[in-house]
TORKOL-4160 file (C-alpha; in steps of 0.2 Angstrom, whole numbers, padded with zeros to 4 digits, m for minus):
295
<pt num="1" X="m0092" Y="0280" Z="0139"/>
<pt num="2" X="m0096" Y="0265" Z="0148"/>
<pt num="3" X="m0112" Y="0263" Z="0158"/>
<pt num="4" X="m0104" Y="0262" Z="0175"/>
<pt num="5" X="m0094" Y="0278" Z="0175"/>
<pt num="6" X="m0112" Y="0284" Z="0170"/>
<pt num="7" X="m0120" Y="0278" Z="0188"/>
<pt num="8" X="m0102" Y="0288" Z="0196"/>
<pt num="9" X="m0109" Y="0304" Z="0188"/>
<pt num="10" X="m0118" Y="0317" Z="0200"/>
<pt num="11" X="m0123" Y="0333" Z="0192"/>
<pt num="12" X="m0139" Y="0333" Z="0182"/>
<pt num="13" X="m0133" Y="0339" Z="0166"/>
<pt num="14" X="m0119" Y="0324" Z="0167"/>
<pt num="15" X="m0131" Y="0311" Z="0171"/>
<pt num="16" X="m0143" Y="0317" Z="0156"/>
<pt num="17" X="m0129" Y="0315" Z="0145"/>
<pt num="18" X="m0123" Y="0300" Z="0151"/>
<pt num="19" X="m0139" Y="0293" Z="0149"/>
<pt num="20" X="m0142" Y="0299" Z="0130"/>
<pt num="21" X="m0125" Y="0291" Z="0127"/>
<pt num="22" X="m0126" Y="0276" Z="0138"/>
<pt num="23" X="m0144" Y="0272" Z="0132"/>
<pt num="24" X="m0141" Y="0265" Z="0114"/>
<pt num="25" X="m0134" Y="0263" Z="0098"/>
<pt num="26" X="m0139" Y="0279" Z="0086"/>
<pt num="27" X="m0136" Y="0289" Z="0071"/>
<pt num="28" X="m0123" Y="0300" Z="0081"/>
<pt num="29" X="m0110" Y="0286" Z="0080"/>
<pt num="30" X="m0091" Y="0295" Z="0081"/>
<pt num="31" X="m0098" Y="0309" Z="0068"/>
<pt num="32" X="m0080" Y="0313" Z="0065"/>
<pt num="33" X="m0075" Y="0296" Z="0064"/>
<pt num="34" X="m0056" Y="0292" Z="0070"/>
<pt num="35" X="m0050" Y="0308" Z="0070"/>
<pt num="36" X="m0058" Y="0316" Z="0083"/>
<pt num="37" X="m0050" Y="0317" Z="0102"/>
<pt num="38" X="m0055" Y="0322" Z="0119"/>
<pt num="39" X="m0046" Y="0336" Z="0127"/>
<pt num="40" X="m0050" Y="0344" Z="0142"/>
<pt num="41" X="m0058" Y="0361" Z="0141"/>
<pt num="42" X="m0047" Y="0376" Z="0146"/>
<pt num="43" X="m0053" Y="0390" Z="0156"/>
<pt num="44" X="m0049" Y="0401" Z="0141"/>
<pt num="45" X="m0065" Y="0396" Z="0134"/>
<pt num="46" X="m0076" Y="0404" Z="0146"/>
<pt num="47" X="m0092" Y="0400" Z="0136"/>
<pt num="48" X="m0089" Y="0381" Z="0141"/>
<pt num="49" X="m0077" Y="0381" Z="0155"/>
<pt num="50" X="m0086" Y="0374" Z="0172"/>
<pt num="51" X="m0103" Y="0371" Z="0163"/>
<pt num="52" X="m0102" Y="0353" Z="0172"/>
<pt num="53" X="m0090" Y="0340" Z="0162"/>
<pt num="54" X="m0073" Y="0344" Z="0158"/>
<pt num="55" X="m0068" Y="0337" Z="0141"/>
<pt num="56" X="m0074" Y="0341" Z="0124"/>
<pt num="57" X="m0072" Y="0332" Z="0108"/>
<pt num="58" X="m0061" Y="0339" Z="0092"/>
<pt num="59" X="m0067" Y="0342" Z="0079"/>
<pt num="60" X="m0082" Y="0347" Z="0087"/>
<pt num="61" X="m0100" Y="0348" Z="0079"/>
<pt num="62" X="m0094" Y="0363" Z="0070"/>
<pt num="63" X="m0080" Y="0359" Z="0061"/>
<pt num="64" X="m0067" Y="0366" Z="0073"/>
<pt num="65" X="m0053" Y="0357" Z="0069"/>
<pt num="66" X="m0041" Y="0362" Z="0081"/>
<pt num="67" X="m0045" Y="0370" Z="0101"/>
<pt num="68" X="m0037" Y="0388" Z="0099"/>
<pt num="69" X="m0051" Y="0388" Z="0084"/>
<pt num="70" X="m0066" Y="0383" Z="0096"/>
<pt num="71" X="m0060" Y="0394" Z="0108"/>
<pt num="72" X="m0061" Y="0409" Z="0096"/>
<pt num="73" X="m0076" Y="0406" Z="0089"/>
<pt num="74" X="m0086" Y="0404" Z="0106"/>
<pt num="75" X="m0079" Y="0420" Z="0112"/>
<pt num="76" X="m0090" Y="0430" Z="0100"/>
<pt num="77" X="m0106" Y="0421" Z="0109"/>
<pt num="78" X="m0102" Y="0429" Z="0126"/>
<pt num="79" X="m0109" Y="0446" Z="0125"/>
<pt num="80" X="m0124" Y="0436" Z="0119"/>
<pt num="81" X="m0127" Y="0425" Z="0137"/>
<pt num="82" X="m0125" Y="0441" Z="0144"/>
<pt num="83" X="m0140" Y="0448" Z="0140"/>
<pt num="84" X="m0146" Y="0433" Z="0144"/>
<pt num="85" X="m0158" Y="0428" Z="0134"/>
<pt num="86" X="m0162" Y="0410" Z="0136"/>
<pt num="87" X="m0160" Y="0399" Z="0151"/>
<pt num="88" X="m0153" Y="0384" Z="0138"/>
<pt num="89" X="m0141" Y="0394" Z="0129"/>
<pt num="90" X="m0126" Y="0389" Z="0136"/>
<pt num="91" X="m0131" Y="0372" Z="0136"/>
<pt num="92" X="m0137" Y="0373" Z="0116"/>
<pt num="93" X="m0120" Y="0382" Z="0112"/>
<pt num="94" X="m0109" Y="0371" Z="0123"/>
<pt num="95" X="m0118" Y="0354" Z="0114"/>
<pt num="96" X="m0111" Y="0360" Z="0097"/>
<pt num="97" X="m0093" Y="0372" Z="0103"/>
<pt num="98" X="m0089" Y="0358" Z="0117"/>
<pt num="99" X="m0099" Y="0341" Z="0113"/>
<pt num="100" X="m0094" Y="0330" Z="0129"/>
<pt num="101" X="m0083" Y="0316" Z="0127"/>
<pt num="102" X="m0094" Y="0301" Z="0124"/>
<pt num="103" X="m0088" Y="0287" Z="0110"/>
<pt num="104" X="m0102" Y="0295" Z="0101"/>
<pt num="105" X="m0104" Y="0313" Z="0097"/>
<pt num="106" X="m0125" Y="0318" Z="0106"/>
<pt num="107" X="m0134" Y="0334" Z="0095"/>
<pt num="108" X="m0144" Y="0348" Z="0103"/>
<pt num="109" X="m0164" Y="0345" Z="0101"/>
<pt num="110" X="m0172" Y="0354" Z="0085"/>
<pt num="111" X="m0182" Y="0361" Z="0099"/>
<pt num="112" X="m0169" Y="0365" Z="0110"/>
<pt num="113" X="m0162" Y="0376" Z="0095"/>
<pt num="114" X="m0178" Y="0383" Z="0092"/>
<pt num="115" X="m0184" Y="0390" Z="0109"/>
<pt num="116" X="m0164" Y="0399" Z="0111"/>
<pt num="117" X="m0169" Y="0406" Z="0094"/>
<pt num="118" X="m0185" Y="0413" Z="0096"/>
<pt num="119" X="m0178" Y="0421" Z="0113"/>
<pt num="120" X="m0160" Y="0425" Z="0107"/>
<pt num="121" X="m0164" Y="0428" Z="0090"/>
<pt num="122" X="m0171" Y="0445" Z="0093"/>
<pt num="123" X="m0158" Y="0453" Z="0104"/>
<pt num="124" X="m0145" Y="0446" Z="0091"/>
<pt num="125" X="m0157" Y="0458" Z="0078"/>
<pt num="126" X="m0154" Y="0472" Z="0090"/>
<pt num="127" X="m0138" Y="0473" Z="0086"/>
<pt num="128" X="m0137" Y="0470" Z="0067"/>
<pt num="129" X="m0134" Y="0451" Z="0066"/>
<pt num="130" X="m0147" Y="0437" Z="0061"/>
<pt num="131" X="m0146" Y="0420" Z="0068"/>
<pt num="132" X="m0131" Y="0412" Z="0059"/>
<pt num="133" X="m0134" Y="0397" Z="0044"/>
<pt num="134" X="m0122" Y="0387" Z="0057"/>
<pt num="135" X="m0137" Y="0385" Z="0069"/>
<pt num="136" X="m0148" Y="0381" Z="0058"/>
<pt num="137" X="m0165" Y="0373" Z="0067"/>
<pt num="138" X="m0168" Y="0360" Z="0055"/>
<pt num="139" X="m0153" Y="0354" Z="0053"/>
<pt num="140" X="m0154" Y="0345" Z="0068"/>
<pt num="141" X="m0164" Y="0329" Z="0075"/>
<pt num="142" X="m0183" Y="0330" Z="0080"/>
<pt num="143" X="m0186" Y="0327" Z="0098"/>
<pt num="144" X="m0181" Y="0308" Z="0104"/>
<pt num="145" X="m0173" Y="0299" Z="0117"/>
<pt num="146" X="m0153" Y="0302" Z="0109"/>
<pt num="147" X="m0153" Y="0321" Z="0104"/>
<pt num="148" X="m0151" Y="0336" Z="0120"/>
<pt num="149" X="m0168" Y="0344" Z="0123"/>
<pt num="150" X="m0175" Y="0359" Z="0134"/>
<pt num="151" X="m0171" Y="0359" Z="0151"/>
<pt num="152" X="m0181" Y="0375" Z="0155"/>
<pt num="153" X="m0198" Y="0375" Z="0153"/>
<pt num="154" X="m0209" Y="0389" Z="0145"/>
<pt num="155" X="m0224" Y="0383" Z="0152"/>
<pt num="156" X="m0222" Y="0376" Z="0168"/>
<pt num="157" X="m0228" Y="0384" Z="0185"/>
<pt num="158" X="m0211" Y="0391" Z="0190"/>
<pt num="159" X="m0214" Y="0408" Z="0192"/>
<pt num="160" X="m0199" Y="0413" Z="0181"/>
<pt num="161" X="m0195" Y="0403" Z="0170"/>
<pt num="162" X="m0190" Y="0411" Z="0154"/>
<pt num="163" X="m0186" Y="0427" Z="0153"/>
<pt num="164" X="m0189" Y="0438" Z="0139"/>
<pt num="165" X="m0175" Y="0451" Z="0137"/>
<pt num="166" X="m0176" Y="0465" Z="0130"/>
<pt num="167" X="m0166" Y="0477" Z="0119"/>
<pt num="168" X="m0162" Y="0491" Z="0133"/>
<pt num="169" X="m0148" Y="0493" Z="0143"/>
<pt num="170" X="m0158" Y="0501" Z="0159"/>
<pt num="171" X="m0141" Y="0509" Z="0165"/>
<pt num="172" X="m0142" Y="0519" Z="0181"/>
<pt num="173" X="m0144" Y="0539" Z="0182"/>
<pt num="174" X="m0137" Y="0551" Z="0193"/>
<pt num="175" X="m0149" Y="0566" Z="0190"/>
<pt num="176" X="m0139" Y="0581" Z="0187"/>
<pt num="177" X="m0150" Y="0590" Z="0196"/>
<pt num="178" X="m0167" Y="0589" Z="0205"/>
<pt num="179" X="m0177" Y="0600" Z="0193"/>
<pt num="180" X="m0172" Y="0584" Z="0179"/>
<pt num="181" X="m0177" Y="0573" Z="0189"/>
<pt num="182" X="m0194" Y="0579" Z="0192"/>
<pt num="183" X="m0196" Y="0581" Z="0174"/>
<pt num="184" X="m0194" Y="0564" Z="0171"/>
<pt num="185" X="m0204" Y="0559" Z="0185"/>
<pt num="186" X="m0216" Y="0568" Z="0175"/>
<pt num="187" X="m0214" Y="0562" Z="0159"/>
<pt num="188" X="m0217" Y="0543" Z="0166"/>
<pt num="189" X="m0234" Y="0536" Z="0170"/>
<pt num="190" X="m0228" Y="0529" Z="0186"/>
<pt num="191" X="m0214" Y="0531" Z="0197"/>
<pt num="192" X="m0210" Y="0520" Z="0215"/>
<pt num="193" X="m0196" Y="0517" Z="0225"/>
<pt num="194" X="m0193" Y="0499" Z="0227"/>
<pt num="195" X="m0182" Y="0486" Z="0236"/>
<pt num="196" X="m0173" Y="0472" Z="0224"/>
<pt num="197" X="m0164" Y="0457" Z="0231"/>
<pt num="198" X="m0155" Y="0444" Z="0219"/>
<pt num="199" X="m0159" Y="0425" Z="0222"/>
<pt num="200" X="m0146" Y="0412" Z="0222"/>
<pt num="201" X="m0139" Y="0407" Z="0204"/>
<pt num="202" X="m0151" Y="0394" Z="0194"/>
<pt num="203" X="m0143" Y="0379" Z="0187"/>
<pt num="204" X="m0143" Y="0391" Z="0169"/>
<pt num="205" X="m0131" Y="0404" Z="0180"/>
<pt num="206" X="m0147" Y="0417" Z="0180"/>
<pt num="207" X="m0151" Y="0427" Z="0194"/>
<pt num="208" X="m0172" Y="0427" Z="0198"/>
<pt num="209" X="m0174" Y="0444" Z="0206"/>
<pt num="210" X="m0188" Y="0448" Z="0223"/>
<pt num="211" X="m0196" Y="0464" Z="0223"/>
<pt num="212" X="m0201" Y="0469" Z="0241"/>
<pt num="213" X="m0219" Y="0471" Z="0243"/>
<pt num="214" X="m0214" Y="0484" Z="0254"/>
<pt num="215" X="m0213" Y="0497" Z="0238"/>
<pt num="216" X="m0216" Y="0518" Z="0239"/>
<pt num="217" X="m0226" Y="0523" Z="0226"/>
<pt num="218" X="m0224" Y="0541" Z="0222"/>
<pt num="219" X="m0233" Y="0542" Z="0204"/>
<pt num="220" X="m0246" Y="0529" Z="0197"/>
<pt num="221" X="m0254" Y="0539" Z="0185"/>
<pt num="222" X="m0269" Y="0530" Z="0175"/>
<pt num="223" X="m0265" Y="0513" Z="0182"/>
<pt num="224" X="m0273" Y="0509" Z="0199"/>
<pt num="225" X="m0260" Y="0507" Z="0216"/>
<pt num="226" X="m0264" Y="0489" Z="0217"/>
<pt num="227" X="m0258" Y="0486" Z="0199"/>
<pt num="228" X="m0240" Y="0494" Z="0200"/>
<pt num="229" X="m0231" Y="0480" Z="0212"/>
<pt num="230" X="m0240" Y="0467" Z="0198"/>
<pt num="231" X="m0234" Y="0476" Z="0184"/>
<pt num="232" X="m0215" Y="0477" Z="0192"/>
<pt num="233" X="m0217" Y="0461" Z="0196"/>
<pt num="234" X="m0221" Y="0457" Z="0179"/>
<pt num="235" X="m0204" Y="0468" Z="0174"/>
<pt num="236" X="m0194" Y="0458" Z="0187"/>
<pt num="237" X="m0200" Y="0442" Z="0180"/>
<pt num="238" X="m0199" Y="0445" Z="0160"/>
<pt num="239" X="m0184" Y="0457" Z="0157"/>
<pt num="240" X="m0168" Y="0450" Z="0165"/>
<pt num="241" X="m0156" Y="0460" Z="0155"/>
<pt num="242" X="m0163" Y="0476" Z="0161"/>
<pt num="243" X="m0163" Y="0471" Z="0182"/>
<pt num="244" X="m0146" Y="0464" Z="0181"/>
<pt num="245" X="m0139" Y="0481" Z="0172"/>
<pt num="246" X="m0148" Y="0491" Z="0187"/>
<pt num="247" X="m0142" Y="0480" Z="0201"/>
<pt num="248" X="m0123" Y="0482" Z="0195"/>
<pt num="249" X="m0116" Y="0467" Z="0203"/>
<pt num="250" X="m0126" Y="0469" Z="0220"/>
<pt num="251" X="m0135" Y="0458" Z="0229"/>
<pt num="252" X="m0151" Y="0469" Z="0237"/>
<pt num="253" X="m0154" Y="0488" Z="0233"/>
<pt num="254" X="m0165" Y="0500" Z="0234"/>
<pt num="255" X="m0170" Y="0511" Z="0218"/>
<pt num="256" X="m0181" Y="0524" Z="0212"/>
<pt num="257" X="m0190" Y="0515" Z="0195"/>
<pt num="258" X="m0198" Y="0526" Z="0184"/>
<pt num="259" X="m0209" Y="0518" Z="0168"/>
<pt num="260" X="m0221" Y="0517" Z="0156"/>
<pt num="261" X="m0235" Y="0503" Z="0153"/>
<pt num="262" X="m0231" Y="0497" Z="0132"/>
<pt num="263" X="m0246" Y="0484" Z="0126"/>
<pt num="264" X="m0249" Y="0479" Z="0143"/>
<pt num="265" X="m0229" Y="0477" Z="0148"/>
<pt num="266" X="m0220" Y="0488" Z="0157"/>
<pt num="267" X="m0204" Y="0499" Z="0150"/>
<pt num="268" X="m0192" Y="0507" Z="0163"/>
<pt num="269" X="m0185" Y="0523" Z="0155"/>
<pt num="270" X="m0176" Y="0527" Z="0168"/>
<pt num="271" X="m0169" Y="0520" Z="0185"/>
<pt num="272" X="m0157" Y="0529" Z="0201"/>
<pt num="273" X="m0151" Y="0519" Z="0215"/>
<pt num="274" X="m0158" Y="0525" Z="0230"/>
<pt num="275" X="m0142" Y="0531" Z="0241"/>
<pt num="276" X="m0138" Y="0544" Z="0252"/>
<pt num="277" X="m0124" Y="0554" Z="0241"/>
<pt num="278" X="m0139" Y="0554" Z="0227"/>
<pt num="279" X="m0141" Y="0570" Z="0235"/>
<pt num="280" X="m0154" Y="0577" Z="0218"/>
<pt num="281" X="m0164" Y="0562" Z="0220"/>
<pt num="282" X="m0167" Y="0561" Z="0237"/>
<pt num="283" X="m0174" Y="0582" Z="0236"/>
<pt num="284" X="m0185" Y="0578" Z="0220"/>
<pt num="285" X="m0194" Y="0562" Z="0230"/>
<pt num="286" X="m0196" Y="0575" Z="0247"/>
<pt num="287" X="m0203" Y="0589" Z="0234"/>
<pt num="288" X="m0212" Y="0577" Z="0222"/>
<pt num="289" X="m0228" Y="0579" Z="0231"/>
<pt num="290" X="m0233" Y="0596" Z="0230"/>
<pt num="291" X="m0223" Y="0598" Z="0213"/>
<pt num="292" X="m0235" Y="0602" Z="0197"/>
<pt num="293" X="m0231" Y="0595" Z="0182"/>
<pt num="294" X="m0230" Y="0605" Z="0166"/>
<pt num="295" X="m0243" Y="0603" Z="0151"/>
């Protein structure tokens, strides 16, 4: 790709590239050789489509010879961004399923394969796989001015930058009945009503979540009132699977959260949106303060 159409190109992630490939001669040199071709990226590959360049190189950088091959083998990572696990995993996925169309083929970062690892590694292991001998970290090139490194970063001050999801799904209850939802206000160290509004979309297509300061605590058990908006905070913050599950597509909501504090982190156990047809929840918060608690 020739330098000027490099200066013509707008979106960040463009412009990186176009730099890496624009910069200078490297060991990356038509990997393929001249077999490989562009071709534009269909919208049947969903893990690439839109990510912010259009065409991809065949074979790409892992062996795919052909598109309907490529397109297979990225659907299996979908259920994985889902959850998602690493602001950069698209972008480290999309580097090796849909390598942009320079005249030279530009690899993902060891450390860029290493920090989706470490954060996606573990909910791959929830489910029974291992990180695949494909994405090997050491097979690819130390950090320098020619390889794709990490855009997100784990240390910076942004206030959430990485977020650490977990293995639970954090589906919303209904409460068959007020009695059960007492119980499990009971069998939580602290329970508060809480107002969630989604933020616009980051660059990675996650959503960073605000928690109202404007919270009801109904239970804080052992930990002091000023701790719980800290600690849901924290929760808001660090476990992005579990939010996004409870919100269900919405933008703001208002839910009852009820946890437990693990090694200094919380763990919701159980969440109900706050509406007026939840008609069980809405009797167990009215009677909640004069309710005992069994032994």
């Amino acid at each position: 790709m020739a330098p000027q159409l490099c200066q013509s190109l707008g979106k960040p992630l463009i412009v990186l590239l176009c730099f890496l490939a624009c910069g200078s001669q490297s060991m990356y040199l038509d990997f393929f050789g001249s077999s490989s071709r562009c071709m534009r990226i269909p919208k049947s590959m969903a893990l690439c489509y839109d990510i912010g360049y259009s065409e991809m190189r065949i074979p790409n950088l892992l062996e795919h010879e052909t598109m309907a091959e490529a397109i297979q083998q990225s659907s299996s990572w979908l259920p994985l961004l889902a959850r998602e696990c690493h602001p950069d995993a698209r972008i480290f996925l999309c580097s090796l399923f849909a390598p942009i169309c320079f005249d030279r083929y530009i690899f993902p970062c060891r450390s860029l394969c290493e920090a989706v690892r470490s954060s996606c590694a573990p909910i791959m292991a929830c489910y029974g796989y291992p990180w695949p001998e494909i994405l090997k970290c050491d097979k690819f090139p130390e950090d320098h001015g020619m390889c794709i490194s990490t855009i997100t970063n784990d240390t910076g001050s942004t206030r959430r930058t990485v977020p650490r999801a977990s293995c639970r799904d954090c589906e919303l209850e209904e409460g068959s009945t007020s009695k059960e939802i007492l119980d499990t206000f009971c069998h939580n160290d602290f329970v508060a009503k809480v107002r969630i509004t989604k933020k616009n979309i980051t660059s990675a297509n996650l959503y960073d979540f605000d928690l109202d300061s404007k919270l009801e605590i109904l239970k804080h058990g052992s930990l002091p009132k000023t701790d719980v908006l800290p600690r849901l905070q924290q929760w808001l913050d660090l476990d992005a699977t579990c939010v996004q599950n409870i919100m269900r597509g919405t933008r703001t909501g208002v839910y009852v959260i009820c946890a437990e504090v693990q090694e200094g982190k919380v763990v919701v156990n159980n969440a109900y949106a706050w509406q007026k047809k939840n008609k069980n929840l809405h009797f167990a918060v009215r009677k909640w303060k004069n309710h005992k608690c069994r032994p």
